[in-house]
C-alpha positions in Angstrom: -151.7 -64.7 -44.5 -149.7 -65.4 -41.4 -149.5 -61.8 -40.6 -152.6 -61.0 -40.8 -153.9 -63.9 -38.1 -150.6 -62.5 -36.0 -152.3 -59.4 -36.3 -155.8 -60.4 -35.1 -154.4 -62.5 -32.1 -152.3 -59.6 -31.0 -155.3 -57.2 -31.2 -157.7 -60.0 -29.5 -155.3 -60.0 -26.5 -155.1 -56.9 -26.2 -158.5 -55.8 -26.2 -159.4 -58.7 -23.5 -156.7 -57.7 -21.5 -158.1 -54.0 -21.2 -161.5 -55.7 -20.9 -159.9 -57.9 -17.6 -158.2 -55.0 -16.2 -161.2 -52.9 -16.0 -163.4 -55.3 -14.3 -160.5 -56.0 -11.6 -160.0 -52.3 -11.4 -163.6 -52.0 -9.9 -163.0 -54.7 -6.9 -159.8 -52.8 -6.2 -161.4 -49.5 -5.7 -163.9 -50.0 -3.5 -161.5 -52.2 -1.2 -160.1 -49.5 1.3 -163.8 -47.2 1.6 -164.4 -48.6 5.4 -160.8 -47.0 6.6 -160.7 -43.9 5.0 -159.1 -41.1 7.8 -162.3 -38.6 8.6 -165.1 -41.1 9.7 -166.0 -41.6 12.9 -164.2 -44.6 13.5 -160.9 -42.4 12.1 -161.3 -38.5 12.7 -158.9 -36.3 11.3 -157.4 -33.8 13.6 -155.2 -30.8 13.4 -151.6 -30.6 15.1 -153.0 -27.7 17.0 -155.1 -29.7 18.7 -153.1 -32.4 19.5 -150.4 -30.1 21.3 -153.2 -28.7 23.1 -154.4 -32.0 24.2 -150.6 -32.9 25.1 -150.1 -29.6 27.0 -153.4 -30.1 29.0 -151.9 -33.7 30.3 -148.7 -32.5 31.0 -150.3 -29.5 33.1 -152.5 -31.9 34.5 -155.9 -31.9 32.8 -157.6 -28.2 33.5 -159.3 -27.0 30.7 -158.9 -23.7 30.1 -155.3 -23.7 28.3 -156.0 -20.1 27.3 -155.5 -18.8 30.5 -152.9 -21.1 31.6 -150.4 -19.7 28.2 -150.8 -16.0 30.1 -149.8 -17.3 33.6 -147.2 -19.4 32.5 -145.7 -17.1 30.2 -145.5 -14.2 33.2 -143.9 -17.2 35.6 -141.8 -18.1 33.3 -140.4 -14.7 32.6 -139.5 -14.2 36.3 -137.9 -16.9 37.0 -135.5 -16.7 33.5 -133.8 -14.7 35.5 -131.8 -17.3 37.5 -129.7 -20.3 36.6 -131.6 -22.5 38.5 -135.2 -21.8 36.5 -137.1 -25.3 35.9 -137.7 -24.6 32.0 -138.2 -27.1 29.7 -135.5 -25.1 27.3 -132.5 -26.7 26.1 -129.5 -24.9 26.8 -125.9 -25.5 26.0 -123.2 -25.0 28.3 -119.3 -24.7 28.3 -117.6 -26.3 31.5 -113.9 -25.1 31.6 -111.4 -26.9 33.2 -111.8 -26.4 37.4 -115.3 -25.7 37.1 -118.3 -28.2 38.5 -121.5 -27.7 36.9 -124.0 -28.6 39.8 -127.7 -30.0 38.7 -131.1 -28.5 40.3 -133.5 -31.1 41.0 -134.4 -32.4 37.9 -132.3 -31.3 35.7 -131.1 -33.5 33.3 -127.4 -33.3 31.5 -125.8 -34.4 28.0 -122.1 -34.3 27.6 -121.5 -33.3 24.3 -117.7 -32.8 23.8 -115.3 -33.5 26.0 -114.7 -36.4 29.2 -116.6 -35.4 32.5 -116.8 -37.9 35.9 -119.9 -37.3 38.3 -119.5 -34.6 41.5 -121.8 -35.8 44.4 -121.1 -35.3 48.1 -122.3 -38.1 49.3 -122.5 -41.8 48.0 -125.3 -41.4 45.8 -124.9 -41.1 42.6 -126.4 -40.3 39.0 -129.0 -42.0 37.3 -127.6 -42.6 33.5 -131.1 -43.0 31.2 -129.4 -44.1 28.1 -127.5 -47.6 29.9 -129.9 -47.7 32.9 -127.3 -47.9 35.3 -126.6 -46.0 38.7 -123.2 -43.4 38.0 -121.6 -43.1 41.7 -119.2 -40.1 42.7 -116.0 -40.2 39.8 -117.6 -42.4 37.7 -117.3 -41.8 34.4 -119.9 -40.2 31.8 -120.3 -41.6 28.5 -121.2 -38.7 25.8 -124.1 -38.5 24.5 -126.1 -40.4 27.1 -129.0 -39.0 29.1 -127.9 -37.8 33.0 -130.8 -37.4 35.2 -130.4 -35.8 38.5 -132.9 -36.4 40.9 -131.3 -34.2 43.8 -130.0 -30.7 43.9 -126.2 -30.9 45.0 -125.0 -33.3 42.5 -123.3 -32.7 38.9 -120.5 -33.4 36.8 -116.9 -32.1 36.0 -113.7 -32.7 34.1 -112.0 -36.0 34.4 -108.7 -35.9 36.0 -105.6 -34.3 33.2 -108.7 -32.9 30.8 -107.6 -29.2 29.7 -110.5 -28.6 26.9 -113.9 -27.4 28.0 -116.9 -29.8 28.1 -119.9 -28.9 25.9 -123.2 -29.8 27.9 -126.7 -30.1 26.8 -128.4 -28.8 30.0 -132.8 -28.7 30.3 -133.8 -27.4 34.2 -131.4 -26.1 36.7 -127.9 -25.6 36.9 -125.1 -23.7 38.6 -121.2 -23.4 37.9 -119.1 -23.4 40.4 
């Protein structure tokens, strides 16, 4: 007799339980319907289009981007040519010992390997992104931190008794002298 009242309960339980579930299943579905992406309030958008939209600020706003990809592309192609082109490409570069590698304006450096001071000819010095500090002529670089050089005529090169090469992250102009 016990067993079968065990039996019952157990089945009773159960069968309420299902019954409770699916009435709180109900308020749970319907709670997320006012964010769902693609309304109006939450449009759903391509990454096509958001690189277009980020190449239009960066080019300033005009608003034929077809047109600008041709001229760009043609500009671009001339000026690959030289060391000094302003492309937003990232290049790596070797620095043996003796050599300076001299920024363009703008260019921005990351020491990979090796221990480099700054090169400048006059007192200025580098601006260092990653500590926010001001590098002066022979100070030393930290690897791995972002270089940015505002003026043509400045750079880096190896620190004093260095004999291996420096590996250098390089995006805009350079020369090695």
């Amino acid at each position: 007799m016990k067993t079968t009242w065990k039996v019952a309960a157990a089945a009773m339980l159960i069968s309420g339980g299902i019954w409770a579930g699916s009435l709180l299943n109900e308020k749970v579905e319907g709670a997320g319907v006012t964010n769902q992406p693609g309304t109006a309030d939450d449009p759903v958008v391509t990454k096509s289009y958001v690189d277009q939209q980020i190449q239009q600020a960066l080019k300033g706003g005009s608003s034929n981007s077809s047109s600008q990809g041709s001229t760009d592309s043609s500009s671009s192609a001339q000026a690959g040519n030289t060391a000094a082109s302003s492309s937003d490409e990232v290049k790596i570069v070797e620095v043996k010992p003796g050599q300076k590698l001299i920024a363009a304006a703008g260019a921005e450096f990351v020491v990979r390997a090796g221990k480099a001071v700054i090169y400048s000819e006059d007192q200025n010095g580098v601006a260092d992104l990653t500590d926010g500090k001001d590098i002066t002529n022979g100070g030393i670089v930290t690897n791995n931190h972002l270089l940015s050089f505002p003026r043509a005529g400045r750079g880096i090169q190896h620190q004093e008794g260095q004999t291996h090469p420096l590996t250098v992250m390089v995006r805009g102009g350079y020369s090695i002298q």
